[in-house]
C-alpha positions in Angstrom: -48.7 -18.8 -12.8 -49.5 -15.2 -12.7 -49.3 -14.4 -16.2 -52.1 -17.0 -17.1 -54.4 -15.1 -14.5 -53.0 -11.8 -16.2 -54.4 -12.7 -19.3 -58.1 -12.8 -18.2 -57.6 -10.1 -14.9 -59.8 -7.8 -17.2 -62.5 -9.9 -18.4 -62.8 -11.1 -14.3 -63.2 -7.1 -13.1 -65.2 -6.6 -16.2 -68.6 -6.1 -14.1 -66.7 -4.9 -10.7 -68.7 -2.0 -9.3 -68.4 1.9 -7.6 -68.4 1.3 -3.7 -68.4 4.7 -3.1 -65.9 7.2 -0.9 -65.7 4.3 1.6 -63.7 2.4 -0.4 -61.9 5.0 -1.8 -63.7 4.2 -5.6 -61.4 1.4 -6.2 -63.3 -1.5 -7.9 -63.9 -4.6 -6.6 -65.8 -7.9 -7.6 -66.4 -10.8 -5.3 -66.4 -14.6 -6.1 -67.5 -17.5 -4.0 -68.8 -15.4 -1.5 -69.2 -11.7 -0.8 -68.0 -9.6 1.6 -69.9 -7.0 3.2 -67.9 -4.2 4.6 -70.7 -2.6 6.6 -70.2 -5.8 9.2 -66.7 -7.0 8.0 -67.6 -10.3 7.4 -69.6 -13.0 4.5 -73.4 -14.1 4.6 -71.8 -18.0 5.1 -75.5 -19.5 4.5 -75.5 -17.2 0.9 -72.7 -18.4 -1.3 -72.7 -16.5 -4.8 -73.7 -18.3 -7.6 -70.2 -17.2 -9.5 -67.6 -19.4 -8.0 -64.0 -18.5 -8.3 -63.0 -18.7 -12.0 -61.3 -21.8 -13.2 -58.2 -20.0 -14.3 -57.0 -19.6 -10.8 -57.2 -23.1 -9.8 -53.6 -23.2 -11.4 -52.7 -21.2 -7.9 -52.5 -23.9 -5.6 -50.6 -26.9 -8.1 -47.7 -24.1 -8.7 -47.3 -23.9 -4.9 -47.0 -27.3 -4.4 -44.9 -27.5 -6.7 -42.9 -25.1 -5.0 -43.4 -27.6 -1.6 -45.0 -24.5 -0.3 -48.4 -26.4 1.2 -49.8 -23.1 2.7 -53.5 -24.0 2.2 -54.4 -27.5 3.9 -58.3 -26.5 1.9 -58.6 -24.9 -1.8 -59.7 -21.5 -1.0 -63.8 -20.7 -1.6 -63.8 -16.9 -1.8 -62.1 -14.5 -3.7 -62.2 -10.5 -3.8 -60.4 -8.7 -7.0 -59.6 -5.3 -6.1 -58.4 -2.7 -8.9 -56.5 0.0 -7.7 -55.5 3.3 -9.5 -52.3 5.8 -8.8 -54.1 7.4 -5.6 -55.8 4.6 -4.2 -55.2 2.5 -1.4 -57.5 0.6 1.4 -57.5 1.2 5.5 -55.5 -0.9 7.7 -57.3 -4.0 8.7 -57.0 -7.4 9.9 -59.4 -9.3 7.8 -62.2 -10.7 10.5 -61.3 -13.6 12.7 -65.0 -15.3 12.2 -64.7 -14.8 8.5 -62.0 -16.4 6.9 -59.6 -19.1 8.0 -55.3 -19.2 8.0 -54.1 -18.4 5.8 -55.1 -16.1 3.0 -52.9 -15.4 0.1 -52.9 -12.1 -1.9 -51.6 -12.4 -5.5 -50.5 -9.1 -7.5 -50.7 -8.8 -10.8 -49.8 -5.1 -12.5 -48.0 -2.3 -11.2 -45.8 -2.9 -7.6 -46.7 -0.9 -4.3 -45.9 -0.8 -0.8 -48.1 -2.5 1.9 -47.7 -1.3 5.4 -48.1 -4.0 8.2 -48.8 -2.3 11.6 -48.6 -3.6 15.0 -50.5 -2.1 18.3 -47.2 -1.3 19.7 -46.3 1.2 17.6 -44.5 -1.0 15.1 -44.6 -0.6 11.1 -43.2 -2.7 8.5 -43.4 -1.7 4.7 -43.3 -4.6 2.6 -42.4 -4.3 -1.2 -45.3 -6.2 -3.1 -43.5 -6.8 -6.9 -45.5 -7.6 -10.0 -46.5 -11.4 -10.3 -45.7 -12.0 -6.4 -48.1 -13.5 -3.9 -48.1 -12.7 -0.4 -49.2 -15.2 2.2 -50.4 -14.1 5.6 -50.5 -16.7 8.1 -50.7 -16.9 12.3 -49.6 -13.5 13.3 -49.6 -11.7 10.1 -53.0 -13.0 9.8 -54.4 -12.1 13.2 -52.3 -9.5 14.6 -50.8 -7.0 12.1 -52.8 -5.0 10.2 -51.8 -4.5 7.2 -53.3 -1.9 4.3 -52.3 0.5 1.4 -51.6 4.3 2.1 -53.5 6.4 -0.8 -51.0 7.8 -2.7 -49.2 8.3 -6.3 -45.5 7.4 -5.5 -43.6 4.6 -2.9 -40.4 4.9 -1.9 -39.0 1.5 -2.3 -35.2 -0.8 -2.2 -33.4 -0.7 -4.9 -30.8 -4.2 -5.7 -27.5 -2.0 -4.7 -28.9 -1.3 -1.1 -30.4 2.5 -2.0 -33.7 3.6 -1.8 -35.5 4.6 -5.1 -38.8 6.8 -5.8 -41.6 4.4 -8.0 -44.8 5.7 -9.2 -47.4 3.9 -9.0 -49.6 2.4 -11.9 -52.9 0.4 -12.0 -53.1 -2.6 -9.3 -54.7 -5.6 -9.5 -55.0 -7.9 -6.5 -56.7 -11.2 -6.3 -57.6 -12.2 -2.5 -58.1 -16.0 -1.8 -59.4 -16.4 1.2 -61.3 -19.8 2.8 -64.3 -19.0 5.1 -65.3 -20.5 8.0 -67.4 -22.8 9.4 -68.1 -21.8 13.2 -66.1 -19.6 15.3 -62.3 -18.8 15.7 -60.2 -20.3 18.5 -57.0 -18.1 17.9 -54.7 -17.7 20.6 -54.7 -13.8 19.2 -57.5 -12.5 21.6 -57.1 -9.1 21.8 -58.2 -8.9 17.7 -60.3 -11.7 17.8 -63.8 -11.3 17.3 -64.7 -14.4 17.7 -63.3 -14.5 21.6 -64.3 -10.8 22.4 -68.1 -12.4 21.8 -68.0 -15.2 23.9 -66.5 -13.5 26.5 -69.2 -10.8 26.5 -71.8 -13.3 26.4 -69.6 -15.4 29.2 -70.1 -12.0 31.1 -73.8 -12.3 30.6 -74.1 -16.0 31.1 -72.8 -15.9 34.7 -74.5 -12.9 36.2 -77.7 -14.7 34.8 -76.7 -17.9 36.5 -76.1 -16.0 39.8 -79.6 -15.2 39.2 -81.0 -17.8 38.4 -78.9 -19.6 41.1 -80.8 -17.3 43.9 -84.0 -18.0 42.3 -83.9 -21.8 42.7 -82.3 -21.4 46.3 -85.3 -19.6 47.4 -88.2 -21.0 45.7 -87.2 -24.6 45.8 -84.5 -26.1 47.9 -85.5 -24.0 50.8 -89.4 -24.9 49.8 -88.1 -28.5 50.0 -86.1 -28.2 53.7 -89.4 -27.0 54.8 -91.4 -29.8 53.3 -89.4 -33.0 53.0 -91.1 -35.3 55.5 -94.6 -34.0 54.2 -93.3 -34.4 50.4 -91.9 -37.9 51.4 -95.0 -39.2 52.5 -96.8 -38.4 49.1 -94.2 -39.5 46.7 -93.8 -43.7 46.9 -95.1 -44.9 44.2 -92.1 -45.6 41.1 -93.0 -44.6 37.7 -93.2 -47.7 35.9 -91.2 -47.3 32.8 -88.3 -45.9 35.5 -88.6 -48.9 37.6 -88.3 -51.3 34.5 -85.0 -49.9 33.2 -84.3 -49.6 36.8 -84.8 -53.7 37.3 -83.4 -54.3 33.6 -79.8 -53.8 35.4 -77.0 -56.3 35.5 -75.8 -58.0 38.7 -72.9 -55.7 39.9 -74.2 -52.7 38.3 -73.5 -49.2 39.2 -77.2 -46.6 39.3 -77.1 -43.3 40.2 -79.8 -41.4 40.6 -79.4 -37.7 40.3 -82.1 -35.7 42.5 -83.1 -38.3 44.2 -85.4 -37.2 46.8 -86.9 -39.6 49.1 -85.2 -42.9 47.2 -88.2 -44.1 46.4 -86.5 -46.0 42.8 -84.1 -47.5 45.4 -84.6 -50.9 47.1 -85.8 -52.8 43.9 -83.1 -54.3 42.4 -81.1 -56.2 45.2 -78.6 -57.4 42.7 -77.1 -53.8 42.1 -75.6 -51.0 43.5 -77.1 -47.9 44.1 -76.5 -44.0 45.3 -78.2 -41.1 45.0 -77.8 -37.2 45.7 -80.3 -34.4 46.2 -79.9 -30.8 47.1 -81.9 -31.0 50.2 -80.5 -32.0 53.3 -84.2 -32.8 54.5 -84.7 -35.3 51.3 -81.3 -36.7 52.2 -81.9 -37.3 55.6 -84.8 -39.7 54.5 -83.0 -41.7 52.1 -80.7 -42.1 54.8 -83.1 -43.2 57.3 -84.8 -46.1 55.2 -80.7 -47.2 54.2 -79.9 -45.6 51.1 -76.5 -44.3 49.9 -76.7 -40.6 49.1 -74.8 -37.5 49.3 -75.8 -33.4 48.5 -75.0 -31.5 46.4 -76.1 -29.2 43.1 -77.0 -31.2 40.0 -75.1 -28.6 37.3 -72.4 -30.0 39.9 -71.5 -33.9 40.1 -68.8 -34.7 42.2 -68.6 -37.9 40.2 -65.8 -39.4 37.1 -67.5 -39.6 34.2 -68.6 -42.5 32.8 -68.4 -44.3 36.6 -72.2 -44.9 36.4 -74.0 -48.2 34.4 -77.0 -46.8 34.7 -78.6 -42.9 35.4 -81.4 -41.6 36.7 -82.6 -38.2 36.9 -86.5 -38.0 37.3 -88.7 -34.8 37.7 -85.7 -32.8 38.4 -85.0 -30.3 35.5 -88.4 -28.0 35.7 -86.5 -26.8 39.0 -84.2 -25.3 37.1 -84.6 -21.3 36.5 -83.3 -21.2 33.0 -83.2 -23.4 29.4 -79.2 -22.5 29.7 -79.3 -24.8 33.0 -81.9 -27.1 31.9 -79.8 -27.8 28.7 -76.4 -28.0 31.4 -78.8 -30.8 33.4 -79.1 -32.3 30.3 -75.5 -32.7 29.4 
């Protein structure tokens, strides 16, 4: 397997480029995708027009053959990385949002050391021959870091059980990675991007709904407590594509009607059943009055199963709401 990719390694890094003292001048040359290391992470709506290279589509078959089915997808992104004596790369975990589990590194050339390090202190140095391919999957993908210290030599095992000093020659790695498509639901929070974003925006999202919460309290339920018999008075006439669906109902059929008001689509359909809920208490009361079935309560709030109703109504109800987040809520 390897030694087929061996044979055109050089022709594939042919064009790589200088990244600079960032990346510590090793070269590198992306396929599929590319990744940006000033945001850790691929343009997924900007796929390269150079795909990965037919030569390593061999990768995959030889695993199987192996019954070692790490990669339910082929992968869509590859970065070759050429290391010299002296050269290494940081300690990373490869970006939650970026790429999916697992991703396989394949090295071709001279051996070296990769540390994988824990946040508890922990390090494991793992012994990457020539020709081997390392998978990292669930934690070794999320959690450890793992990354090459910059140096000439590696201290490494030797068969009979004693350690042995190896220098280092040229490195070539070939990183298959799959991106993905949306966000990252890892159980690994604490290095998930993915998470720490929705929970800042979660953050964000609720003290904006306290707000917005206040906002409706004040300038339209307690509007409406004040109002109700007066707004009661002016709202009887049905709108009449509402009443039709309304009448359209089945004997026996269940309509709810979600900000009801004064009930004024109730009562014209005697061959269903029908209940209704509003936020104000003074609304409610009227319904209740002229015979109608209706509870309180919030409309981001049904106290209801879902999927109880045959038929649901909410008319002139959302442009209360303070905020297109709670509108879209409403909605759903």
């Amino acid at each position: 397997m390897a030694s087929l990719v061996l044979t055109d390694s050089s022709q594939l890094i042919s064009d790589n480029q200088d990244l600079g003292q960032s990346l510590k001048l090793r070269k590198v040359k992306h396929f599929g995708y590319e990744f940006h290391y000033d945001i850790n992470n691929v343009h997924k709506d900007s796929p390269l027009t150079q795909n990965i290279p037919q030569e390593c589509s061999i990768l995959l078959p030889r695993l199987k053959e192996r019954n070692c089915n790490v990669m339910s997808l082929p992968p869509d992104q590859l970065t070759v990385n050429q290391y010299q004596p002296g050269q290494g790369i940081p300690s990373h975990v490869d970006t939650h949002s970026a790429f999916e589990d697992p991703i396989l590194s394949l090295s071709l050339g001279a051996p070296v050391v990769m540390e994988f390090k824990y946040q508890e202190g922990r390090n494991v140095p793992v012994y990457l021959p020539q020709r081997s391919l390392l998978v990292m999957s669930g934690e070794s993908r999320y959690l450890w870091s793992h990354g090459i210290s910059p140096r000439k030599t590696d201290i490494v095992p030797t068969p009979c059980g004693t350690l042995s000093v190896h220098n280092r020659g040229i490195r070539t790695s070939f990183t298959f990675r799959r991106v993905r498509q949306g966000e990252c639901d890892c159980n690994y929070h604490d290095q998930c991007d993915s998470y720490q974003r929705n929970k800042t925006l979660s953050g964000k999202n609720s003290e904006s709904n306290k707000i917005a919460a206040e906002l409706e309290a004040h300038h339209v339920l307690q509007v409406y407590e004040e109002i109700a018999d007066h707004f009661s008075d002016t709202r009887h006439k049905p709108w009449p594509n509402v009443l039709s669906f309304v009448q359209s109902l089945p004997p026996g059929a269940l309509l709810v009607d979600v900000g009801c008001g004064n009930g004024k689509y109730f009562g014209h359909n005697s061959a269903i059943y029908e209940v209704g809920c509003d936020s104000s208490f003074g609304l409610a009361q009227v319904c209740r009055e002229r015979g109608f079935q209706v509870f309180n309560c919030n409309c981001l709030a049904l106290p209801l199963r879902s999927g109880i109703a045959d038929g649901c109504i909410s008319i002139a109800v959302i442009h209360h709401l303070a905020t297109k987040v709670r509108n879209a809520d409403q909605e759903h």
